[in-house]
C-alpha positions in Angstrom: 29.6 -59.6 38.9 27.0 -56.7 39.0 24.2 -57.1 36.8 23.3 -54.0 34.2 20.4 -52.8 33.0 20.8 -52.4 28.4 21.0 -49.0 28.0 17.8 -47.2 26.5 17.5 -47.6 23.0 17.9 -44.2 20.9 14.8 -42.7 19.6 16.4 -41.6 16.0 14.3 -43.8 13.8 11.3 -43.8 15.6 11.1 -40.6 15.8 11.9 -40.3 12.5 9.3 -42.3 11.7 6.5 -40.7 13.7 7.5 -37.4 12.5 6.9 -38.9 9.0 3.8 -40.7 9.4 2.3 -37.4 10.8 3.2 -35.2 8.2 1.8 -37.4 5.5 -1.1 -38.1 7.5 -1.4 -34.2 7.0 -0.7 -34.1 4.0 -3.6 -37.3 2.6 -6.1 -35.3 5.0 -5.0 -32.0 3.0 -5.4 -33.8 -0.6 -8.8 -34.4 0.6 -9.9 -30.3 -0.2 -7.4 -30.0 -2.4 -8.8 -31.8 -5.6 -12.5 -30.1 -5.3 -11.2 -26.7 -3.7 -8.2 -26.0 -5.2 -7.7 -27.6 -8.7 -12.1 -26.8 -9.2 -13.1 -30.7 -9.8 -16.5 -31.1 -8.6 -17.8 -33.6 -6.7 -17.6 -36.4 -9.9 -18.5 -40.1 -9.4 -14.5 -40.7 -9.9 -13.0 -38.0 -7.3 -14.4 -39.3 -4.6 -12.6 -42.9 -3.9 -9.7 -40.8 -3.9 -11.4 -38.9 -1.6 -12.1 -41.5 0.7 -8.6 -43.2 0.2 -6.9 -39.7 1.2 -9.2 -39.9 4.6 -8.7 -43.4 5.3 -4.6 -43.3 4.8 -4.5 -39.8 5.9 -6.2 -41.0 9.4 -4.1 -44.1 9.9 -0.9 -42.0 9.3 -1.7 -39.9 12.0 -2.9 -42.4 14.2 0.3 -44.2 13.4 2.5 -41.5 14.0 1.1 -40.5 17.2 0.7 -43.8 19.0 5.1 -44.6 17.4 5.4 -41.0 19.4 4.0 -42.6 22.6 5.6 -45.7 22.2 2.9 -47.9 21.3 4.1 -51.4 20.3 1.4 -51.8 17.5 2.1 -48.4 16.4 5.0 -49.9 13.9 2.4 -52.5 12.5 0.3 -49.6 11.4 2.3 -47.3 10.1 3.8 -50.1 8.0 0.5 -50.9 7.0 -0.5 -47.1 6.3 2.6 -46.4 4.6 1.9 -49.5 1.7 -1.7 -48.2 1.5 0.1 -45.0 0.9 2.4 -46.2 -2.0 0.0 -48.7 -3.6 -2.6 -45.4 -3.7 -0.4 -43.2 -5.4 1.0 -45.8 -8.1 -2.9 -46.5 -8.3 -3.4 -42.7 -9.0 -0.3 -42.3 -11.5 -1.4 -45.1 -13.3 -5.1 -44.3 -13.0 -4.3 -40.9 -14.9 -2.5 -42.6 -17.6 -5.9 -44.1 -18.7 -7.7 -40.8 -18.5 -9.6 -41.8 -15.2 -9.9 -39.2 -12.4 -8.4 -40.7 -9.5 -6.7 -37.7 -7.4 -4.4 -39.0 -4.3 -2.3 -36.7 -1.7 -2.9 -33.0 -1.2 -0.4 -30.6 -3.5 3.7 -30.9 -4.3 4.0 -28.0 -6.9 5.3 -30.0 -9.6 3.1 -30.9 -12.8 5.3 -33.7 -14.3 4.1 -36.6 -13.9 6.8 -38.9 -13.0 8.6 -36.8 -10.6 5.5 -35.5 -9.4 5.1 -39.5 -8.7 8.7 -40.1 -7.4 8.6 -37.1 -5.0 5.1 -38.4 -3.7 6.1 -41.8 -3.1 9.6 -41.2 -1.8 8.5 -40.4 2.1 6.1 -43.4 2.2 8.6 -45.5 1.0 11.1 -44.2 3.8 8.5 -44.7 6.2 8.7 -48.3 5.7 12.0 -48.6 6.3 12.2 -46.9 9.1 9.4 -48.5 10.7 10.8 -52.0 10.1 14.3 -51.1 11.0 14.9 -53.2 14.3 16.0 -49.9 16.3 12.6 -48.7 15.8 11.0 -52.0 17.4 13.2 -51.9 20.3 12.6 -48.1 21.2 8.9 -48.9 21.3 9.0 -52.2 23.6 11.3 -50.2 26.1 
């Protein structure tokens, strides 16, 4: 009986993922500019923590995604973790504005209502943690 080597897992999900986690990465490091430069907030006590929570999620979705592209076995462990930081900032921020507090998340999505503005935001983020805990995704990155 001749011993096999498993076939090579598919890439689908991971790839998936990474692809994901980059774009949003993007998109958190574009929200950055986007709330002074674009909408004309200054630089108030209140935008800046989202500020600094676009840069910090923003740069561990990218880091994420790359190192899920390259097959890093940690990779999945933080883009799970980047994506919840993602999700629990933007419910932060929709709820935030609900109480009249300025707490601007995420770069632009061209809608102005507020729940689907919220849904549409949230909806990749929350893919992203599916896909990064889907078991297909852990065996592409420990091949």
């Amino acid at each position: 009986m001749a011993v096999t080597a498993p076939p090579e897992p598919r890439a689908g999900t991971a790839v998936a993922a990474g692809v994901l986690a980059l774009l949003g990465g993007l998109w958190f490091l574009l929200g950055i500019f986007w709330a002074s430069l674009v909408l004309g907030y200054g630089q108030e006590d209140l935008l800046v923590p989202g500020q600094i929570a676009d840069a910090v999620i923003g740069l561990l979705l990218l880091l994420g995604g790359v190192s899920l592209l390259a097959r890093v076995e940690a990779a999945r462990v933080l883009c799970l973790g980047a994506a919840v930081l993602a999700v629990v900032a933007l419910i932060t921020g929709v709820v935030l504005r609900y109480q009249r507090v300025l707490f601007l998340v995420g770069g632009p999505t061209g809608i102005d209502a507020d729940v689907p503005r919220g849904i549409v935001m949230v909806a990749p983020f929350v893919a992203l943690l599916v896909l990064s805990v889907l078991p297909a995704t852990r065996r592409w990155t420990r091949y």
